[in-house]
C-alpha positions as CSV (number, residue, x, y, z in Angstrom):
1,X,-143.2,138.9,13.1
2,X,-145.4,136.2,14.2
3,X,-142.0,135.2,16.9
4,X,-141.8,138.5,17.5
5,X,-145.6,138.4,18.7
6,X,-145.2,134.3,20.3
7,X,-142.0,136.0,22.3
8,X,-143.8,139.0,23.1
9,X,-147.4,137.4,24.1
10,X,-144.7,135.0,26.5
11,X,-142.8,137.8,27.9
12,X,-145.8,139.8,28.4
13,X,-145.1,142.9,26.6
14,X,-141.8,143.2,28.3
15,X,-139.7,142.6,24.6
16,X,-142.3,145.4,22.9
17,X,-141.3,148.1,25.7
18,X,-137.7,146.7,25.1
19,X,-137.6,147.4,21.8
20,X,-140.0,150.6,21.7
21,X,-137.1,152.0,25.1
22,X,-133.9,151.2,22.7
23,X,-135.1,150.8,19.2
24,X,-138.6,154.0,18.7
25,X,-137.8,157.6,19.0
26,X,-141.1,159.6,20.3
27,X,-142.2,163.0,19.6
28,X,-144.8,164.8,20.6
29,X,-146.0,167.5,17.5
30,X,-148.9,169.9,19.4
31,X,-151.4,171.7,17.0
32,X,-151.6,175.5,17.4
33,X,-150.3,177.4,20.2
34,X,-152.3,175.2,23.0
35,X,-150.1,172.2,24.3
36,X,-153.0,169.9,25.0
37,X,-154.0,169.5,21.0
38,X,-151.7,167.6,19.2
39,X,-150.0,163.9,18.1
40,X,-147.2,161.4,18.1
41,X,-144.5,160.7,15.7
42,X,-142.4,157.9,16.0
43,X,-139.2,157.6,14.0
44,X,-136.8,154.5,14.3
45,X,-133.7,155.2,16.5
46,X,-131.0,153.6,13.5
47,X,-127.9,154.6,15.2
48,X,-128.9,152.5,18.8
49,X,-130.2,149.5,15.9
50,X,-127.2,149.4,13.8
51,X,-125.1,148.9,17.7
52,X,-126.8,146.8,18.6
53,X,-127.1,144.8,15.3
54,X,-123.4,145.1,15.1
55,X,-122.8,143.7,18.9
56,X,-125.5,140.9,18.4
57,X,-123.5,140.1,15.0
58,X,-119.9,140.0,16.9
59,X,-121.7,137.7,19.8
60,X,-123.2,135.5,16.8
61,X,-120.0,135.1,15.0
62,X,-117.8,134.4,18.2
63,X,-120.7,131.5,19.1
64,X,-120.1,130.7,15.5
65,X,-116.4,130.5,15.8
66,X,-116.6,128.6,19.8
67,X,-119.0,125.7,18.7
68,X,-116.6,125.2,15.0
69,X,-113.8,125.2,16.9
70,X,-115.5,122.9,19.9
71,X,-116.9,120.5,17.1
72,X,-113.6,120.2,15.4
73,X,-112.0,119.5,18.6
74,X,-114.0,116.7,19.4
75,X,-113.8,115.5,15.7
76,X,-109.8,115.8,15.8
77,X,-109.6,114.1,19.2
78,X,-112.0,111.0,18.1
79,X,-110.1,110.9,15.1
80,X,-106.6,110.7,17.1
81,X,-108.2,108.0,19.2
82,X,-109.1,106.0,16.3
83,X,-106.0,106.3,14.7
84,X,-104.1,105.7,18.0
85,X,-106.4,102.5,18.2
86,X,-105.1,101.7,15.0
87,X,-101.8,102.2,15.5
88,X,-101.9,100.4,18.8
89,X,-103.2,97.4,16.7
90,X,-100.4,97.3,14.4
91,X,-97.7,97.6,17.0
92,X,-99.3,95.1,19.3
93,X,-99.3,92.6,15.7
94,X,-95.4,93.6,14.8
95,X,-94.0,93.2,18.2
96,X,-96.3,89.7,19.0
97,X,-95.5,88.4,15.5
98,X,-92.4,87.6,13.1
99,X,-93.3,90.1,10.3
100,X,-91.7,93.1,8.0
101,X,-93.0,96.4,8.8
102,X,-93.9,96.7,5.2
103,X,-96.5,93.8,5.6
104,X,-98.1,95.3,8.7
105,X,-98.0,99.5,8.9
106,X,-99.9,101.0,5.9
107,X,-98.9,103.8,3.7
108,X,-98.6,107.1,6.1
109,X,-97.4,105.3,9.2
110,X,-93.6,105.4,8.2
111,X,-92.5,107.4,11.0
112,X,-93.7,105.2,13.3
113,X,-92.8,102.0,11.4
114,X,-89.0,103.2,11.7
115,X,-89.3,104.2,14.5
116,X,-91.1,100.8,16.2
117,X,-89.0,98.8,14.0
118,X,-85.7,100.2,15.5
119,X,-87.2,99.4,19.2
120,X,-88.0,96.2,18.5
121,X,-84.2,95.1,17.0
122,X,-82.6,97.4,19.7
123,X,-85.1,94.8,22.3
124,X,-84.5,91.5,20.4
125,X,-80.4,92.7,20.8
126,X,-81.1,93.5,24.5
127,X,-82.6,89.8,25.2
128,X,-80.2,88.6,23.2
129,X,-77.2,89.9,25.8
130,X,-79.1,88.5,28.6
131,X,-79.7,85.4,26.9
132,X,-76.1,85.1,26.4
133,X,-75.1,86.3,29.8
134,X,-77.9,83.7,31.2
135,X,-76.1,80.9,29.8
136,X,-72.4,82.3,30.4
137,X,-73.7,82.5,33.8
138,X,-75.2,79.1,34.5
139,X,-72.3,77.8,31.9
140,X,-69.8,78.8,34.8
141,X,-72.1,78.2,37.6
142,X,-71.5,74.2,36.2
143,X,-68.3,74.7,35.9
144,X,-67.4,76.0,39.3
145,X,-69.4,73.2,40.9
146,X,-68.3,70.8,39.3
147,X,-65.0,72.0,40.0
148,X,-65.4,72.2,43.9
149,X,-64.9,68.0,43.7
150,X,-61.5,67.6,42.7
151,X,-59.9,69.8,45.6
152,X,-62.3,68.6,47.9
153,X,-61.9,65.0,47.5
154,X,-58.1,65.9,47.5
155,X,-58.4,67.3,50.9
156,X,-60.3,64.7,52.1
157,X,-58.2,62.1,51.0
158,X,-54.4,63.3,52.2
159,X,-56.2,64.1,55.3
160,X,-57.9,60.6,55.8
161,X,-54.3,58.8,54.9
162,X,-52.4,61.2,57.7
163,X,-55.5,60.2,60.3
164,X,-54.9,56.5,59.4
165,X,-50.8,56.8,59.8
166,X,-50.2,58.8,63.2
167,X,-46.5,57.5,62.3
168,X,-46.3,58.1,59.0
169,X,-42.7,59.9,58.4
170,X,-42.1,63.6,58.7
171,X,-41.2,64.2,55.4
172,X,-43.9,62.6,53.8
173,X,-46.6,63.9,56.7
174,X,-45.0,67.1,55.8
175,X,-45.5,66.1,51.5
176,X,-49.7,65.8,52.5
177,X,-49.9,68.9,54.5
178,X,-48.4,71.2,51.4
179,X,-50.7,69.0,48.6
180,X,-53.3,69.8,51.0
181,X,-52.9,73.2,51.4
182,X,-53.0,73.9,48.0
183,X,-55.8,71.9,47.2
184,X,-57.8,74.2,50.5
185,X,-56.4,77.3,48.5
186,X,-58.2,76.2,45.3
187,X,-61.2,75.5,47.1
188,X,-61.4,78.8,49.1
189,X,-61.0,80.8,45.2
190,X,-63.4,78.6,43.8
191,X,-65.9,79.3,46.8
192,X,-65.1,83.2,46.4
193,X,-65.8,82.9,43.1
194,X,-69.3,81.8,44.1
195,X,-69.9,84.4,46.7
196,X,-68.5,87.3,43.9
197,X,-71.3,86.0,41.8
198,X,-74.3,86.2,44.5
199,X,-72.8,89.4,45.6
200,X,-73.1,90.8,42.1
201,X,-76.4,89.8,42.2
202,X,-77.8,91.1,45.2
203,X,-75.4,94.4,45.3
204,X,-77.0,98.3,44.2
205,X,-73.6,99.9,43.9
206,X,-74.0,103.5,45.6
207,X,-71.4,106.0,45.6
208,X,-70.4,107.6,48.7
209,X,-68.0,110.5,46.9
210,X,-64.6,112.6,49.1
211,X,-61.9,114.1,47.9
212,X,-59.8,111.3,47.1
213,X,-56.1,111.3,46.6
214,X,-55.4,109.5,43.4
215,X,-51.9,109.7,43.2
216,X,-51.5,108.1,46.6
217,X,-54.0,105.5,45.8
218,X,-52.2,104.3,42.8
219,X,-48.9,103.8,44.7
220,X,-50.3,102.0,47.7
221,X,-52.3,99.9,45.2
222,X,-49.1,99.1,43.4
223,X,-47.6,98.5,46.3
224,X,-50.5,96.1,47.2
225,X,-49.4,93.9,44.6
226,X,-46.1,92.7,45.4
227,X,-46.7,89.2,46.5
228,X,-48.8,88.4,43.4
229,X,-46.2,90.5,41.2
230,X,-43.5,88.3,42.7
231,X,-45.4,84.6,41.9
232,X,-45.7,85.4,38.1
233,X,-42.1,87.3,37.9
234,X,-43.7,90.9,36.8
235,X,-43.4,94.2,37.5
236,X,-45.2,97.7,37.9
237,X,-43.7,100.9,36.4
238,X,-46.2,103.6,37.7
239,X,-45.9,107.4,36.4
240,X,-48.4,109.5,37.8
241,X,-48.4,113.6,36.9
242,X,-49.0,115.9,39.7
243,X,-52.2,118.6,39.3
244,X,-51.2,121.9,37.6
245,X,-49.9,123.3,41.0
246,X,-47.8,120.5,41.4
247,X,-49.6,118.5,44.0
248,X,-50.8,115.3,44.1
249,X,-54.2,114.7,41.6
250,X,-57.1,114.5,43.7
251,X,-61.2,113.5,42.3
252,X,-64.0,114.0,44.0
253,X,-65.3,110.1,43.7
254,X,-66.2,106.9,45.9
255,X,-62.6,106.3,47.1
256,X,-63.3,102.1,48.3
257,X,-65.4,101.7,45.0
258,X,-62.7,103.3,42.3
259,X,-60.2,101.5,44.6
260,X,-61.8,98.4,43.3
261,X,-61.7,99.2,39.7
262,X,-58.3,99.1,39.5
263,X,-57.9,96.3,41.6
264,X,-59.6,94.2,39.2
265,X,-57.9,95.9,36.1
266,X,-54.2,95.3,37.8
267,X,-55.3,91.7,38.8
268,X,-56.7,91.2,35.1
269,X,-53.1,92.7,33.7
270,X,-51.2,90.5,36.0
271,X,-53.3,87.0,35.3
272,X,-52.6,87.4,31.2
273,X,-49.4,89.2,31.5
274,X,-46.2,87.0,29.8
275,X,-43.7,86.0,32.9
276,X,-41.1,88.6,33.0
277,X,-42.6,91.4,31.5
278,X,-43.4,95.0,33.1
279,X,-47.3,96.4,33.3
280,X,-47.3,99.9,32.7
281,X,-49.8,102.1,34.9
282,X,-49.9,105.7,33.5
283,X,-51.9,108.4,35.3
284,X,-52.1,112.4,33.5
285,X,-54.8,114.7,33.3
286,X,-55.8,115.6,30.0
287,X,-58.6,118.4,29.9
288,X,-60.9,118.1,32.3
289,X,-60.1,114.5,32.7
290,X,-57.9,112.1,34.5
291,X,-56.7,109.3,32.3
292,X,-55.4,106.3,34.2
293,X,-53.7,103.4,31.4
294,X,-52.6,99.9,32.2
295,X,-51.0,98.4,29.8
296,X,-49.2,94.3,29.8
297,X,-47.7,92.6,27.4
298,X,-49.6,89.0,26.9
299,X,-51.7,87.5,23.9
300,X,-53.5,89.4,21.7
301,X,-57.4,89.5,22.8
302,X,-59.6,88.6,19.5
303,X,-61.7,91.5,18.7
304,X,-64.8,89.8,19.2
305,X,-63.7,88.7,22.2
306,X,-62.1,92.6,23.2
307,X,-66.0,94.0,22.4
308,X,-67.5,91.4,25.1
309,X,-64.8,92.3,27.7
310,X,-66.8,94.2,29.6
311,X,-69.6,91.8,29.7
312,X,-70.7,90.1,33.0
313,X,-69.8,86.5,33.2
314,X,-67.7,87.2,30.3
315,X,-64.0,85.4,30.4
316,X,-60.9,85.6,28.2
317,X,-60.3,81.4,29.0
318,X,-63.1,79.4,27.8
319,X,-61.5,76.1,29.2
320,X,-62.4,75.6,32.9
321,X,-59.6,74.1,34.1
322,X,-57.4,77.5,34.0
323,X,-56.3,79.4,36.7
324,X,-56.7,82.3,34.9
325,X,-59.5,84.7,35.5
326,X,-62.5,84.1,38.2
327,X,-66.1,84.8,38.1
328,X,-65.9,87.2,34.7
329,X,-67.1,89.7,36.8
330,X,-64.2,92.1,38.0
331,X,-64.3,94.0,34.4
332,X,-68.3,94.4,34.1
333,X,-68.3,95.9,38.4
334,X,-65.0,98.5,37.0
335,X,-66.9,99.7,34.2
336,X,-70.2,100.1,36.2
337,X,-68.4,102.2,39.0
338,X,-66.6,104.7,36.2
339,X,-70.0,105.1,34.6
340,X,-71.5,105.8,37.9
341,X,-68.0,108.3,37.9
342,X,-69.5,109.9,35.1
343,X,-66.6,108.2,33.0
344,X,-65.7,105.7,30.9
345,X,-63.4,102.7,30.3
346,X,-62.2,101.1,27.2
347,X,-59.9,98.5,26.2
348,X,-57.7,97.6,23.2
349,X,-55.1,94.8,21.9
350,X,-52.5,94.5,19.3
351,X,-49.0,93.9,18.9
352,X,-49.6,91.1,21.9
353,X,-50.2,94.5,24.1
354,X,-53.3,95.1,25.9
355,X,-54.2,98.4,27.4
356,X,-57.1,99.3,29.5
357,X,-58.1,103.1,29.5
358,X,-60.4,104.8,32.6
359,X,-60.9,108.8,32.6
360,X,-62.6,110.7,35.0
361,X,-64.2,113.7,35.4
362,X,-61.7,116.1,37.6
363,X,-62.5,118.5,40.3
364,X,-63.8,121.7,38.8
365,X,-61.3,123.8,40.9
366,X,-58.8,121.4,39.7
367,X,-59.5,122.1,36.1
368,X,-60.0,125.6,36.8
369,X,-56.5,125.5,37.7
370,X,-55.5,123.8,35.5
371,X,-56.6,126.1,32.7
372,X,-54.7,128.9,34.1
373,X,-51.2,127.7,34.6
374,X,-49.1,129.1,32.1
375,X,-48.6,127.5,28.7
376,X,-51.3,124.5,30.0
377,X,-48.3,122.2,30.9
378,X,-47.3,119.8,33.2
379,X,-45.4,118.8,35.2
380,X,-42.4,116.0,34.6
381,X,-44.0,112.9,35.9
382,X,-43.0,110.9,38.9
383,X,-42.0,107.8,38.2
384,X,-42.2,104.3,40.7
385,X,-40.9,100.9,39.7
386,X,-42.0,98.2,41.8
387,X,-41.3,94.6,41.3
């Protein structure tokens, strides 16, 4: 009452008429038959109260609801900034820090301790590699340079005794030039060797994809080989299927870039291949992939020596002096061209036979079609052998 009055003494009587307009029925009760004698009676108007009780209730109530939820919001979001705080804390103190998980995340936080703990292994792993490929690197780097002496200081030399004889018999003159030829070969692959490894380096491999003929570019390749096929006494037997119409298997790929992957499988086959033996290059589609095998018959690779063979700076022959092998990077570029393919490369070793595997992704016409030739077969395979 006395609000009522302190509201209504503000307002000026304006919440009185209010309430008397919405709230106090009026009726006027005359005495006798003459209109002018008579009285009021005021009755309360319940109905309009109880609506408007009822709305003022349902506008309470939803306040009531807005400033719970609100204040539970803001509780909730300082208490997920505390506890991300926290957790921030105990992360920051596992990573920086050679402790168990168990020692540093409390009860509750075993999600997160999993999952942080699985980060940090699959991270010390990661530097780990690069650790290892950092000293593979400058191990080979030493090497190289080192290497880059004994040629040159054979070239030097032969070439300083034929400057100091202008007479000096053909047949010897003739002994020099070949010793010094071969020395000036040596150099030139140790020096490309060099350049591979800046190269690597500095290159962002980017695909530029056509339709490529793959059946072609396995024969020319082959055919590519000849001269280094002929040095160590090998030879190529290549089978490549035609597509489900027949034809020639085409992909839809960086023709120059896939051209290089198997240039540096075939020269890996031929470098560890025995003298005399055939490399097998097998090309068939199975699915809705291409699968391209080379297989050679050589040593057996160790399998911890097989699981790093994609590796950068990663070679089969530890010992420096070999011929065998260059930068250790031809294996690590294939398999980061097929991945950008979209496919994958593998290898494997036993019996003394090594085998590397590529598939690719095929053409979706070409699989299309494949997928409605009759019976799914193909056809007999054409078959090269090169020597």
């Amino acid at each position: 009452m006395i609000l009522y009055q302190f509201l209504d003494r503000i307002l000026n009587g304006v919440m009185r008429e209010w309430i008397e307009r919405n709230f106090i029925y009026t009726e006027w009760i005359p005495l006798g038959d003459a209109a002018v004698d008579g009285y009021y009676i005021q009755t309360v108007n319940w109905w309009n109260l109880k609506r408007k009780l009822f709305t003022g209730l349902l506008i309470l109530v939803a306040a009531v609801v807005v400033l719970v939820r609100t204040v539970s919001i803001l509780y909730a979001s300082r208490q997920v900034k505390a506890a991300m705080r926290s957790a921030g804390r105990m992360i920051e103190d596992y990573m920086r820090h050679d402790r168990e998980a168990l020692e540093v995340f409390p009860q509750g936080y075993e999600e997160i301790s999993v999952r942080i703990v699985e980060i940090k292994a699959d991270m010390q792993r990661k530097e780990q590699m690069l650790r290892e490929e950092a000293s593979r690197k400058n191990d080979l780097i030493t090497y190289l340079a080192h290497d880059l002496k004994t040629p040159l200081t054979s070239v030097i030399g032969y070439l300083s005794l034929m400057d100091e004889a202008p007479d000096m018999p053909a047949s010897q003159r003739a002994k020099y030039v070949h010793i010094t030829l071969d020395k000036a070969l040596r150099l030139e692959k140790l020096i490309n060797e060099f350049f591979e490894i800046t190269r690597y380096n500095l290159q962002t491999i980017a695909l530029e994809k056509e339709t490529v003929n793959l059946s072609f570019m396995l024969e020319q390749m082959t055919d590519e080989f000849y001269p280094l096929l002929s040095d160590h006494g090998n030879t190529i037997r290549l089978e490549v299927e035609p597509d489900a119409s027949g034809g020639p298997l085409t992909l839809y790929a960086d023709g120059e870039k896939l051209a290089r992957v198997f240039n540096n499988i075939l020269k890996n086959a031929i470098a560890y291949s025995y003298p005399g033996t055939a490399i097998a290059v097998e090309c068939r589609t199975v699915g809705d992939f291409v699968r391209i095998e080379v297989s050679n018959r050589g040593r057996t690779i160790p399998p911890h020596k097989l699981e790093a063979i994609f590796e950068k700076f990663f070679r089969l022959d530890d010992a420096r002096a070999t011929n065998t092998g260059g930068a250790g990077l031809g294996l690590a570029i294939a398999k980061e061209i097929v991945t950008l393919h979209d496919g994958s490369i593998t290898a494997a070793s036993e019996d003394e036979v090594t085998s590397f595997l590529v598939e690719l992704p095929l053409p979706a016409k070409t699989v299309t079609a494949s997928r409605r030739a009759p019976g799914n077969t193909l056809p007999s395979a054409q078959s090269t052998a090169l020597k």
